[in-house]
C-alpha positions in Angstrom: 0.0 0.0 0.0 1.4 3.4 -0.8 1.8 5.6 1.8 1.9 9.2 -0.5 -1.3 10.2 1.4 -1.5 13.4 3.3 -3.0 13.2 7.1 -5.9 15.7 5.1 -6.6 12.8 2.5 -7.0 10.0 5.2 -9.5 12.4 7.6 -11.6 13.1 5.0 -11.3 9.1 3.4 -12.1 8.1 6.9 -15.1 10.9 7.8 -16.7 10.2 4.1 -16.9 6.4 4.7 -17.9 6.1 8.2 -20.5 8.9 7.4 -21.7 6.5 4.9 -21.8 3.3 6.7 -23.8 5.3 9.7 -26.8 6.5 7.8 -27.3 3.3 5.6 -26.1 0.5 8.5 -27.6 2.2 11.5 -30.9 0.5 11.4 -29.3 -3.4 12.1 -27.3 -1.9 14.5 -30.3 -0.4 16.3 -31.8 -4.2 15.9 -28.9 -6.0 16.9 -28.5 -3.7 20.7 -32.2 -4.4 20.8 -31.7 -8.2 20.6 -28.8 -8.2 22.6 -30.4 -6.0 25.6 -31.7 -8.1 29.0 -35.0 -7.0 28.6 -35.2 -8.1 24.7 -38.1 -10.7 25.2 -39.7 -8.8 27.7 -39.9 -5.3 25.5 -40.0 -6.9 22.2 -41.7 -10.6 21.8 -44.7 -11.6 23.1 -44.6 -13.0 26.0 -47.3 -15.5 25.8 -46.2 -16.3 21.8 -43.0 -15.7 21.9 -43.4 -13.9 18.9 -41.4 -10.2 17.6 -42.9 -7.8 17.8 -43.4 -5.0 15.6 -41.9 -2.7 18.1 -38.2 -4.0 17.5 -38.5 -2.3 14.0 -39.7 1.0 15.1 -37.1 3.9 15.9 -34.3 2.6 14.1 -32.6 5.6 13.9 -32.7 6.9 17.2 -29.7 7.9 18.9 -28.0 8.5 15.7 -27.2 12.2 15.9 -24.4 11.4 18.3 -22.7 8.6 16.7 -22.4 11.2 13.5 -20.7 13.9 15.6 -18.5 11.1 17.0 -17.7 8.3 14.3 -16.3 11.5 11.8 -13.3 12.2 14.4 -13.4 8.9 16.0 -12.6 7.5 12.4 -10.2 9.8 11.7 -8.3 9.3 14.4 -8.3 5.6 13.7 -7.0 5.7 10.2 -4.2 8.3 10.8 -3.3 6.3 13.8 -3.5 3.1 11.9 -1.7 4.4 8.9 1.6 6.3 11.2 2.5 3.2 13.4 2.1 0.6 9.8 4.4 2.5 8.5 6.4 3.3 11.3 6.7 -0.3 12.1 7.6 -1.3 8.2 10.0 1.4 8.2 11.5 0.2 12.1 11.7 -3.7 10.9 12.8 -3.0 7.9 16.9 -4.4 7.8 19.8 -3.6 5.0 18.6 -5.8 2.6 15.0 -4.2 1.9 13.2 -7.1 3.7 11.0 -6.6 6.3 11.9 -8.3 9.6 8.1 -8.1 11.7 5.7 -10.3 9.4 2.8 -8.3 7.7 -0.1 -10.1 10.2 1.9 -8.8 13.0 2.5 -5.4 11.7 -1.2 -5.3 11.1 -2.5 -6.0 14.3 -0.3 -3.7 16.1 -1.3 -1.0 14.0 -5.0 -1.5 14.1 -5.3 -2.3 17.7 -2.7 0.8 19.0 -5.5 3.2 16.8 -8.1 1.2 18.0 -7.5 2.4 21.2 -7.2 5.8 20.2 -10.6 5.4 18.7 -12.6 4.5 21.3 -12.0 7.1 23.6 -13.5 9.4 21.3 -16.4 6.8 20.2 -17.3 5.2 23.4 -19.5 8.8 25.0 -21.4 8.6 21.4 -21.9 4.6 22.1 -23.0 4.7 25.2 -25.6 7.7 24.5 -26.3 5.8 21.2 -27.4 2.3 23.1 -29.4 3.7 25.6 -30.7 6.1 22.7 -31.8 2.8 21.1 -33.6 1.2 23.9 -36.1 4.5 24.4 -39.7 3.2 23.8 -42.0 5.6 21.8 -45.1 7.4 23.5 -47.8 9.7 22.5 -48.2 10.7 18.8 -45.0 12.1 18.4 -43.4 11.9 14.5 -40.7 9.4 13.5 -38.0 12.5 12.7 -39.0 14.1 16.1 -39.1 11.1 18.8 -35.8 9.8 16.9 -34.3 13.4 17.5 -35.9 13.4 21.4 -34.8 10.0 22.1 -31.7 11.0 22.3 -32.5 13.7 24.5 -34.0 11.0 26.7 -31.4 9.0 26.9 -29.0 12.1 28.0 -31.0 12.9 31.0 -30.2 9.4 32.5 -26.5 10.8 33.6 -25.8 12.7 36.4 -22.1 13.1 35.5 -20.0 12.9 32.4 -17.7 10.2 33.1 -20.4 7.6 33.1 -20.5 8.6 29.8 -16.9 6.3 29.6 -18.6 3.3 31.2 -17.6 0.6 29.1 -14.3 1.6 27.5 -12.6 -0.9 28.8 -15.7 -3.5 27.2 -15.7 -1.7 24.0 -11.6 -1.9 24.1 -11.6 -5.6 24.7 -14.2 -6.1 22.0 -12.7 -4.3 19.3 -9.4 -5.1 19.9 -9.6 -8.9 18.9 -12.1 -7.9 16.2 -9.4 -5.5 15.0 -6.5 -7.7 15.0 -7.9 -10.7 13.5 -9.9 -8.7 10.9 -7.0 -6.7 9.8 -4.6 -9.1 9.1 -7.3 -11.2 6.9 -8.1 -8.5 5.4 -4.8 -7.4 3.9 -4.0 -10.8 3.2 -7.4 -11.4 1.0 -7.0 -8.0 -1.0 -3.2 -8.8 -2.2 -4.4 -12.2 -2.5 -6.9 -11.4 -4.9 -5.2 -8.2 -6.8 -2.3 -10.8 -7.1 -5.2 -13.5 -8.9 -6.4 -11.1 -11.2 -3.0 -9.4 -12.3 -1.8 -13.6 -12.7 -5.0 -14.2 -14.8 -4.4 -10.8 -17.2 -7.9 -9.2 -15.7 -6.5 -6.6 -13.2 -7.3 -3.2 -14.7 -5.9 -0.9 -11.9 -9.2 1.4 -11.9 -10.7 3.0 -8.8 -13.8 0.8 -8.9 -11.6 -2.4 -9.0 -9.6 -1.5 -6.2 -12.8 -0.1 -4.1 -15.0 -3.6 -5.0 -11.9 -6.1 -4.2 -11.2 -3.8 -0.7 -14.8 -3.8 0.0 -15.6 -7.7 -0.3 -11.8 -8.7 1.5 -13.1 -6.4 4.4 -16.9 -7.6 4.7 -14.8 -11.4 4.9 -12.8 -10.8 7.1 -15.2 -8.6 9.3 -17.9 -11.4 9.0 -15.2 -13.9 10.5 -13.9 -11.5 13.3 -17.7 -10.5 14.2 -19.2 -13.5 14.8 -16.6 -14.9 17.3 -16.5 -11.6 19.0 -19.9 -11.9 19.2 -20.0 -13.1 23.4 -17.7 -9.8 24.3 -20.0 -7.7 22.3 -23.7 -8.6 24.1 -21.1 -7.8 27.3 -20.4 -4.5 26.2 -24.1 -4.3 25.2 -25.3 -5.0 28.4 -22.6 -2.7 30.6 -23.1 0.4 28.4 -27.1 0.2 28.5 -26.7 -0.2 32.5 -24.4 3.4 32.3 -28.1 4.9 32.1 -29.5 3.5 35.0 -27.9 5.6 38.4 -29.8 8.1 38.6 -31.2 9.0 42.1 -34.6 7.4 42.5 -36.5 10.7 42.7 -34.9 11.9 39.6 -36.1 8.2 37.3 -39.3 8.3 39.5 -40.0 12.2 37.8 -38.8 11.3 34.3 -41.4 7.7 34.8 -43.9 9.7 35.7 -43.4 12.3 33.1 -43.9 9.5 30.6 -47.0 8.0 31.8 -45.3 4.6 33.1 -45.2 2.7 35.7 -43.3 3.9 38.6 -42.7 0.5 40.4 -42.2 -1.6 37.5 -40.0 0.8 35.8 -37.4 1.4 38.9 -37.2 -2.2 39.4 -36.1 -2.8 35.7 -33.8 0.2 36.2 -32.3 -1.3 39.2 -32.1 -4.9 38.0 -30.0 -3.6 34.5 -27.5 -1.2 37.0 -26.6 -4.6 39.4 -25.9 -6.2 36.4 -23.8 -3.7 35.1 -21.6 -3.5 38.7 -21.1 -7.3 38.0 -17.7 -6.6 35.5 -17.3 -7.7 32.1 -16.8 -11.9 33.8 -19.5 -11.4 36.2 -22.2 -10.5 33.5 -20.3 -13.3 31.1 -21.0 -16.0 33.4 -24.8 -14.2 34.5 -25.9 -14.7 30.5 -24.5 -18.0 30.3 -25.8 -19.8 33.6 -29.4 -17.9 32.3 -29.6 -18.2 28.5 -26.4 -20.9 28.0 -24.2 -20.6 25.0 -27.2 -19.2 22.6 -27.5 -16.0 25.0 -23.7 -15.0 24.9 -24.4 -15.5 21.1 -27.2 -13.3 20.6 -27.9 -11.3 18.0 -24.1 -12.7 16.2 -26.1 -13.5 12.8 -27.6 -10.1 12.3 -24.1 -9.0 13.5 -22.3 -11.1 10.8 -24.6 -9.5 8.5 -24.0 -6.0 9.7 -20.3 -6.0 9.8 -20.0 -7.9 6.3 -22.2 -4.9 5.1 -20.6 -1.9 7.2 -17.1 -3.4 6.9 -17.3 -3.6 3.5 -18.8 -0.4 2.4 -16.7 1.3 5.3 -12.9 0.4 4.2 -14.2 -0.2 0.2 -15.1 4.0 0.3 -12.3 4.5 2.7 -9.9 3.0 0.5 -11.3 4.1 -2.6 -11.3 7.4 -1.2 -8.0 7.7 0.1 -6.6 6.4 -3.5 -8.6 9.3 -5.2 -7.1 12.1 -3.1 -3.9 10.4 -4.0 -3.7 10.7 -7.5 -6.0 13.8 -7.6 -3.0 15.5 -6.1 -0.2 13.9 -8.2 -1.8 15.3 -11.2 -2.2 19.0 -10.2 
């Protein structure tokens, strides 16, 4: 990969395909905390049926104003990351003879997991806000545009202080860190893979649109992969970041119950029962799913998050990469 890109050109690469992935993605994503949450068959089947309800469609774009004002930077600040150390490392490993010392796997998984880090300490206020965002029932005769603008709103008055905001770093670290570092890897390895196929077979044509379809498709692979097995340390994170919204004093939820026409009793038991799971730690609310819901609970929602991440992965690092390639040789011709 060339590195003849400007810290400008990989921003806006970045910003334009995670801006792209939110608006047409969101929706699954919105499902798939949903399916994930404790209170899932409670709030969204029927309880006598077992059947979804209609419910788990509605809203699916609530909470999303937030992960747009934080994904852009977030994304940035991943990609630049990402890019510095790769080549920093190549460049460090690199001995007399022009061959690189660290193997290319290695290089990449250092690289995506030090910016991955970097990442979420931007992303994890907006995913925090964004989950609980996602879990706000609709009442009254409110429009779609306005309640999924409110929602958000909603979920921001469930914090007394800022730094809860930050509650599940460490979950959302620990999740996309493996995701990262297997996905990355697989990912290189599949594009040169298949650009190597097709310049063997006499097909490779060096445009834009090859380059951004092969990227997009060795991504959405690898992503699928990476996703699925992540899957158990994602409904974790799901779980600890939905229960950041549940301390606030009981006379401020039993006011904001009220306000909604709920009830009070039911309500502040459900609030209380998500923030004790929450204090349980990443193990404690590992081992609460799997002695309650067995191996299928820590697995929830993994097939719509295959799905997802084959789609969002693909698109997000196809436009990123066809992006970044465009700015490239834009400027080399001016």
């Amino acid at each position: 990969m060339s590195f003849g890109n400007t810290n400008t050109d990989i921003l806006i690469a970045g910003a334009v395909a995670a801006f792209s992935v939110d608006l047409l993605i969101y929706p699954l994503d919105t499902i798939k905390t949903r399916i994930q949450s404790p209170d899932y068959k409670k709030l969204y089947t029927n309880t006598q049926t077992g059947a979804v309800q209609r419910t788990l469609f509605r809203g699916l774009y609530q909470g999303i104003g937030s992960v747009i004002l934080a994904t852009v930077p977030s994304s940035g600040a991943f990609f630049t990351t990402y890019e510095a150390v790769k080549a920093g490392l190549i460049q460090a490993s690199t001995a007399d003879n022009g061959k690189t010392v660290l193997p290319g796997p290695l290089i990449h998984s250092a690289a995506s997991s030090f910016a991955e880090c970097v990442s979420c300490l931007i992303l994890t206020p907006a995913e925090v806000l964004k989950q609980n965002a996602q879990m706000v029932k609709k009442t009254g005769n409110e429009s779609s545009k306005a309640f999924d603008a409110n929602a958000t709103m909603q979920a921001w008055r469930k914090f007394n202080k800022p730094s809860q905001l930050w509650r599940g770093y460490t979950a959302l670290v620990a999740r996309n860190l493996p995701f990262t570092a297997m996905q990355f890897p697989m990912f290189e390895h599949l594009k040169e893979r298949a650009l190597a196929y097709r310049e063997a077979q006499g097909t490779k044509t060096g445009t834009l649109l090859e380059k951004g379809v092969i990227t997009g498709i060795s991504a959405g692979a690898a992503g699928t992969v990476a996703a699925v097995i992540t899957t158990p340390i994602d409904v974790v994170k799901t779980r600890i970041m939905l229960s950041a919204g549940d301390e606030k004093t009981s006379e401020d939820t039993k006011k904001q119950i009220q306000a909604q026409g709920k009830d009070v009793e039911k309500e502040l038991e459900r609030a209380k029962r998500i923030q004790q799971q929450g204090r349980l730690g990443s193990v404690g609310i590992a081992r609460q799913v799997f002695q309650q819901e067995g191996l299928k609970g820590l697995f929830r929602g993994g097939a719509l998050r295959g799905v997802w991440t084959f789609l969002g992965s693909g698109l997000y690092l196809g436009v990123y990469e066809s992006g970044r390639t465009y700015l490239e040789s834009r400027r080399a011709t001016e």
